[in-house]
ROTI-815452 format. One record per residue (C-alpha): x negated, y negated, z; residue in three letters; residue number from 1. Coordinates in Angstrom, 2 decimals, padded with zeros to 5 digits, always signed. Layout:
      xx      yy      zz residu num
       X       Y       Z    Ala NUM
...
# end
This chain:
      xx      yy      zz residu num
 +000.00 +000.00 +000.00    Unk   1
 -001.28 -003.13 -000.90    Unk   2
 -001.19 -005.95 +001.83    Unk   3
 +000.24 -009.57 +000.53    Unk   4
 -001.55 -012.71 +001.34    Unk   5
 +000.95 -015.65 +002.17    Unk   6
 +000.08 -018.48 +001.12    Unk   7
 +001.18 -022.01 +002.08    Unk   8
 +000.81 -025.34 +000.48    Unk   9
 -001.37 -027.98 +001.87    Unk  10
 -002.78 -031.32 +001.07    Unk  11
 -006.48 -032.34 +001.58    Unk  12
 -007.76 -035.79 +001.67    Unk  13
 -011.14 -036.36 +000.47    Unk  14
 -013.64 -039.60 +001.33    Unk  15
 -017.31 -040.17 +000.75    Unk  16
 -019.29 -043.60 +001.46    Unk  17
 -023.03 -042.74 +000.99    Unk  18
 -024.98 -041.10 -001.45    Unk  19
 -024.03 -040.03 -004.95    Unk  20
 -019.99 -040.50 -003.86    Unk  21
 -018.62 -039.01 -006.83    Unk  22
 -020.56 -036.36 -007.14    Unk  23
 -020.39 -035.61 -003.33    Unk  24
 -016.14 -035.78 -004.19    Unk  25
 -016.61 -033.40 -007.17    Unk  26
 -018.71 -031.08 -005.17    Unk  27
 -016.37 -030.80 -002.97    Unk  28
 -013.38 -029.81 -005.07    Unk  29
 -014.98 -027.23 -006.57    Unk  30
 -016.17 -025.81 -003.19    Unk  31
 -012.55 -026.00 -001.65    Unk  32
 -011.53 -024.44 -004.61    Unk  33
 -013.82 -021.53 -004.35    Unk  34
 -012.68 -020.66 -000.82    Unk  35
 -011.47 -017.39 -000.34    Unk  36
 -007.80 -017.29 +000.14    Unk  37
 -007.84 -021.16 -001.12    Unk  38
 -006.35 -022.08 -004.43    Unk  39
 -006.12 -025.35 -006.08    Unk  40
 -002.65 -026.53 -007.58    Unk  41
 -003.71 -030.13 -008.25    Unk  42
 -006.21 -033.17 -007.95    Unk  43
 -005.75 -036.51 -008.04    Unk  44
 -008.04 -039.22 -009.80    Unk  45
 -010.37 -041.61 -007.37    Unk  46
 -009.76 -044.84 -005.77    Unk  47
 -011.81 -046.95 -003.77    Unk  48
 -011.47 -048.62 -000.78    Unk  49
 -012.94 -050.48 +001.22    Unk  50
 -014.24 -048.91 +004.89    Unk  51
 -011.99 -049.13 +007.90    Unk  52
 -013.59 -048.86 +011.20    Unk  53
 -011.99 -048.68 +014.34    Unk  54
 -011.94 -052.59 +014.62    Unk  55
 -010.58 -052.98 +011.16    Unk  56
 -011.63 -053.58 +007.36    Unk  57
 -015.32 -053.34 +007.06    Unk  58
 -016.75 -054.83 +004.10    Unk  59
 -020.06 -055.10 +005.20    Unk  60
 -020.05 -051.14 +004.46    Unk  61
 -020.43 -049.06 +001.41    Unk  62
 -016.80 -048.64 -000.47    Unk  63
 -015.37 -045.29 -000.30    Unk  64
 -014.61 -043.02 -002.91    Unk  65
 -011.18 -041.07 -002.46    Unk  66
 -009.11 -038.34 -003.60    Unk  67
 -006.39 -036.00 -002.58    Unk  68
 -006.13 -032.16 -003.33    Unk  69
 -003.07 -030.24 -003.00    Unk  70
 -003.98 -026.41 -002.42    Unk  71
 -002.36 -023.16 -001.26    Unk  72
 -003.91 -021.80 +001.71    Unk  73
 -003.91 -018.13 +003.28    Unk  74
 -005.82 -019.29 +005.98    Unk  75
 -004.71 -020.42 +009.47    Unk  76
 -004.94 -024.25 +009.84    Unk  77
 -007.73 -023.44 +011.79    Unk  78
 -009.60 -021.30 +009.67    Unk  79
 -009.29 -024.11 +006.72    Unk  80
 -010.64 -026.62 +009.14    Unk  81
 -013.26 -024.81 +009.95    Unk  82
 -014.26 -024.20 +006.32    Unk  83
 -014.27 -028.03 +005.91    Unk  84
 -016.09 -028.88 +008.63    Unk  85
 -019.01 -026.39 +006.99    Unk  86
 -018.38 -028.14 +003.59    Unk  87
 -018.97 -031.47 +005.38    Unk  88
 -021.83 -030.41 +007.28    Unk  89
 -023.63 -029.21 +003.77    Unk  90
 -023.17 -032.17 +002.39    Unk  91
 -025.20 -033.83 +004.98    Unk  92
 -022.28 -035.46 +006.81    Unk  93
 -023.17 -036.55 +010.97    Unk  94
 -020.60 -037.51 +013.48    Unk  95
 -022.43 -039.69 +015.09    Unk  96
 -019.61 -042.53 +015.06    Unk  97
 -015.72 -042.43 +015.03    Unk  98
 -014.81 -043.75 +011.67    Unk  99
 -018.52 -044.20 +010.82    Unk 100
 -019.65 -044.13 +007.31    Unk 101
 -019.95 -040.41 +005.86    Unk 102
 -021.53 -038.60 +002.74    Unk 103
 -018.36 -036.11 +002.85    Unk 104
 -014.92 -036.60 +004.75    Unk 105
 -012.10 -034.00 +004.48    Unk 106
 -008.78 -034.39 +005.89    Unk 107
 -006.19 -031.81 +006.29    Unk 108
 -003.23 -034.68 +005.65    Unk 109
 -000.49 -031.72 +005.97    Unk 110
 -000.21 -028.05 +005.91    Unk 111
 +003.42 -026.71 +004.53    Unk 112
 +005.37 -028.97 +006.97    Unk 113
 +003.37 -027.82 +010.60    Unk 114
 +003.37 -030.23 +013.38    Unk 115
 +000.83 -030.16 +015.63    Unk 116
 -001.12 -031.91 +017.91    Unk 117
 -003.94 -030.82 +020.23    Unk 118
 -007.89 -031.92 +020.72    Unk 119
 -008.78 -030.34 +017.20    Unk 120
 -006.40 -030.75 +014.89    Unk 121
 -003.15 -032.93 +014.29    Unk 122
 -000.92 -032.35 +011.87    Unk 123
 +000.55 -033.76 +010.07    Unk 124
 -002.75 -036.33 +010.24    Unk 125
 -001.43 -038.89 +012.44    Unk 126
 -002.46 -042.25 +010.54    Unk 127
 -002.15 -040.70 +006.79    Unk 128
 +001.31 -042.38 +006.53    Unk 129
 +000.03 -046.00 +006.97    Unk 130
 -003.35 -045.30 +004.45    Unk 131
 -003.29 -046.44 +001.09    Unk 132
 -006.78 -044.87 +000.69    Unk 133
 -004.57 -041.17 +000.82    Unk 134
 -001.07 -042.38 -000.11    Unk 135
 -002.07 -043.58 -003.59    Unk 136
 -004.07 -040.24 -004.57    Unk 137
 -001.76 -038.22 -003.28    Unk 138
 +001.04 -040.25 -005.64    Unk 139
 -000.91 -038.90 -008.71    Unk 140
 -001.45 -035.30 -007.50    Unk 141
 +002.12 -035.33 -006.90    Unk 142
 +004.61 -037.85 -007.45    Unk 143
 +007.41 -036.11 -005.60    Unk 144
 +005.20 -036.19 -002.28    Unk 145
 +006.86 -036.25 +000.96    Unk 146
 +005.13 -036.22 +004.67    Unk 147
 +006.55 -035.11 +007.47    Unk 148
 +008.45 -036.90 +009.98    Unk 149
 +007.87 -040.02 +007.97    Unk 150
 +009.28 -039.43 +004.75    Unk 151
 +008.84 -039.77 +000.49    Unk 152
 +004.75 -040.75 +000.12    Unk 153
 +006.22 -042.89 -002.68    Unk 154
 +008.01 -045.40 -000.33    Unk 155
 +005.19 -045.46 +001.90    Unk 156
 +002.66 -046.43 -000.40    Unk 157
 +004.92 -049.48 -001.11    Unk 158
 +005.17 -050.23 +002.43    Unk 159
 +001.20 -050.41 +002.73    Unk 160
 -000.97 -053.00 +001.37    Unk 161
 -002.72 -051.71 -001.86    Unk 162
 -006.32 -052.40 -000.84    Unk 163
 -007.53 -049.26 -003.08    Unk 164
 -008.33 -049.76 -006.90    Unk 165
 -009.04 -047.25 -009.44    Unk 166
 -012.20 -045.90 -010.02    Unk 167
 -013.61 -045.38 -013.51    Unk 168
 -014.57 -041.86 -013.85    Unk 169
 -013.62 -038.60 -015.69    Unk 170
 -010.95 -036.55 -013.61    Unk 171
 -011.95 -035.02 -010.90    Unk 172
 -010.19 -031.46 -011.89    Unk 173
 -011.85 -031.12 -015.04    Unk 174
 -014.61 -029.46 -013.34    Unk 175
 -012.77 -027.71 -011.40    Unk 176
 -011.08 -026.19 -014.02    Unk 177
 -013.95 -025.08 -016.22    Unk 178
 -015.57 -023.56 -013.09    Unk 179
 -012.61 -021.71 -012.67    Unk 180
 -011.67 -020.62 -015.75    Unk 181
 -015.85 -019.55 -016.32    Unk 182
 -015.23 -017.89 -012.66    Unk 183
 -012.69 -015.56 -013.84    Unk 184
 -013.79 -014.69 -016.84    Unk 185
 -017.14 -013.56 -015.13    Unk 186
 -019.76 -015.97 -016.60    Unk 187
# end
């Protein structure tokens, strides 16, 4: 008997401030898409932002690069957070300050409606609602978005000020894609 996986949709939020930052956001969808039991349904493009830091809007700071992935998960909430923090860590990323600037940041905005809040992990991610930085990316993965216990992404993206703009680059999926596709067809 063969045992089925279940899998449950999530939504990742992706942020990078030093280094290469594209690069360090492309690496990074192809690495949570080859995560066992993780499967990518969609990408959005990049924005940028400026930093926020616990005081505010830091401009004397690099600008962020962000993006949102939507993926289905067979792993506990946990277990993806877990495999995040090691794709952080790789990518040189130190916790040395809260909110401080970071080669690699990734979010869990939402996992298939949980709510949850303890010392590691709250869900849905308690200031995604009032961030452009996620609300806009997540828009273009998936215009349809909602978040829990605050309602249609849509409306509150137009309740936020925009302070993200686009950022000129190829889409962030396309690698993912070919790596995928040249994944499964064993090349």
């Amino acid at each position: 008997m063969t045992r089925q996986r279940i899998v449950l949709p999530a939504v990742i939020a992706l942020g990078s401030n030093l280094g290469d930052r594209e690069a360090n956001l492309r690496d990074a969808v192809r690495e949570i898409g080859s995560l066992d039991g993780v499967i990518v349904t969609a990408v959005s493009g990049i924005v940028e932002s400026h930093a926020v830091k616990p005081d505010g809007v830091d401009e004397s700071s690099p600008n962020y690069l962000n993006a949102v992935v939507l993926v289905r998960s067979a792993l506990h909430p946990d277990d993806l957070l877990d495999a995040l923090n090691r794709i952080e860590a790789e990518h040189g990323r130190v916790r040395e300050e809260r909110w401080g600037d970071r080669t690699l940041d990734l979010d869990i905005v939402a996992f298939d409606g949980l709510r949850r809040d303890d010392e590691r992990l709250t869900l849905p991610h308690p200031r995604a609602w009032q961030r452009p930085f996620v609300l806009v990316p997540w828009l273009q993965a998936d215009p349809d978005a909602e978040l829990s216990g605050h309602g249609r992404v849509d409306a509150l993206a137009a309740a936020v000020s925009p302070e993200v703009w686009a950022f000129d680059a190829a889409p962030l999926n396309e690698q993912a894609t070919t790596s995928t596709n040249r994944d499964r067809r064993g090349k």
